[in-house]
C-alpha positions as a printed Julia matrix, in Angstrom:
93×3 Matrix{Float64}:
 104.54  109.83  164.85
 104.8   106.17  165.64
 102.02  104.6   167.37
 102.31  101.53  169.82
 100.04   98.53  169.71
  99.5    96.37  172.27
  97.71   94.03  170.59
 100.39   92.93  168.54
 100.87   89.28  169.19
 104.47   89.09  167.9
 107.38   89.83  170.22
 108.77   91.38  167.64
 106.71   94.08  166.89
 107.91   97.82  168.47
 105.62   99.89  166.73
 103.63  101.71  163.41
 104.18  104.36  161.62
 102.23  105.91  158.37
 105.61  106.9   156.66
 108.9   105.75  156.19
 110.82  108.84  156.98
 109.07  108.73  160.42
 111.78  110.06  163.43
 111.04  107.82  165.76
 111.85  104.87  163.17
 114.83  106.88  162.3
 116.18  106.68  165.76
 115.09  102.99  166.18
 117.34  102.59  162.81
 120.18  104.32  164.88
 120.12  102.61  167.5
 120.05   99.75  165.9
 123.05  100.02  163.2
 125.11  101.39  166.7
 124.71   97.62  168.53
 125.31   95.71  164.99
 128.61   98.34  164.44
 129.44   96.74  168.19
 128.32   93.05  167.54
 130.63   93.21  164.64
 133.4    94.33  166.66
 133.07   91.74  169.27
 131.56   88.9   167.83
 129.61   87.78  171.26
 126.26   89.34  170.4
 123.76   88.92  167.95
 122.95   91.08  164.85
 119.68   92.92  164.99
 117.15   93.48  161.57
 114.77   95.97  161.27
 111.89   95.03  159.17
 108.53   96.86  158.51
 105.22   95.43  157.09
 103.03   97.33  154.64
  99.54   97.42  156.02
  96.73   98.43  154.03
  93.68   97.58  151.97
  94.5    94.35  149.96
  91.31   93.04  147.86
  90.99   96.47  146.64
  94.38   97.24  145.35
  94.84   93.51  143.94
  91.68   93.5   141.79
  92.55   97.14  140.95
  96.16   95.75  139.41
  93.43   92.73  137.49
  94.41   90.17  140.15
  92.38   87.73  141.93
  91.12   89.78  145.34
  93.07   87.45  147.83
  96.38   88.27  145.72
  97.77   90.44  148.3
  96.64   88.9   151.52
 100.06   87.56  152.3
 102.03   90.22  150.92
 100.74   94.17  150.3
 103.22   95.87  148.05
 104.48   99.14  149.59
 103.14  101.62  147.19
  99.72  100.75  148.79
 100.95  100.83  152.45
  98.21  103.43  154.85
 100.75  102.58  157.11
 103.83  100.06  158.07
 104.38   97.69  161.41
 107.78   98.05  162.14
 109.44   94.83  163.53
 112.85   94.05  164.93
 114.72   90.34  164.35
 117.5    88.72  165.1
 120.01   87.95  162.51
 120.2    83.91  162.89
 124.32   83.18  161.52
């Protein structure tokens, strides 16, 4: 179940799920391959991206992989992920 917060401070940001195969990200991923099938077709509109950010504990998992603690504050691989932001962008052409 996907879980809004309004917190967020990105416009981008629709919502956060714990698991990939959520349904409501499913449908957001239908949606959104239906307007870039129609942006393709008629050139006038942009493309839309749908990205999604592992969250997580970082210092943890990076000293458990013998890394330096802050190794993952930028970047938290997946396979640690409690749960993912979901974001949508605009493909820039």
């Amino acid at each position: 179940m996907a879980v809004y917060n309004s917190n967020h401070k990105s416009i981008n940001y629709r919502f956060t799920v714990t698991d990939q195969r959520d349904k409501d990200l499913s449908d957001l991923r239908a949606v959104v391959n239906e307007r870039n099938r129609y942006a393709r077709k008629f050139e006038t509109m942009s493309r839309l991206k749908i990205g999604l950010k592992a969250r997580g504990k970082r210092a943890e998992n990076a000293i458990r992989d013998g890394l330096s603690p802050r190794a993952y504050d930028q970047h938290l691989p997946w396979r640690y992920a409690s749960y993912f932001d979901v974001y949508v962008y605009e493909v820039t052409k």
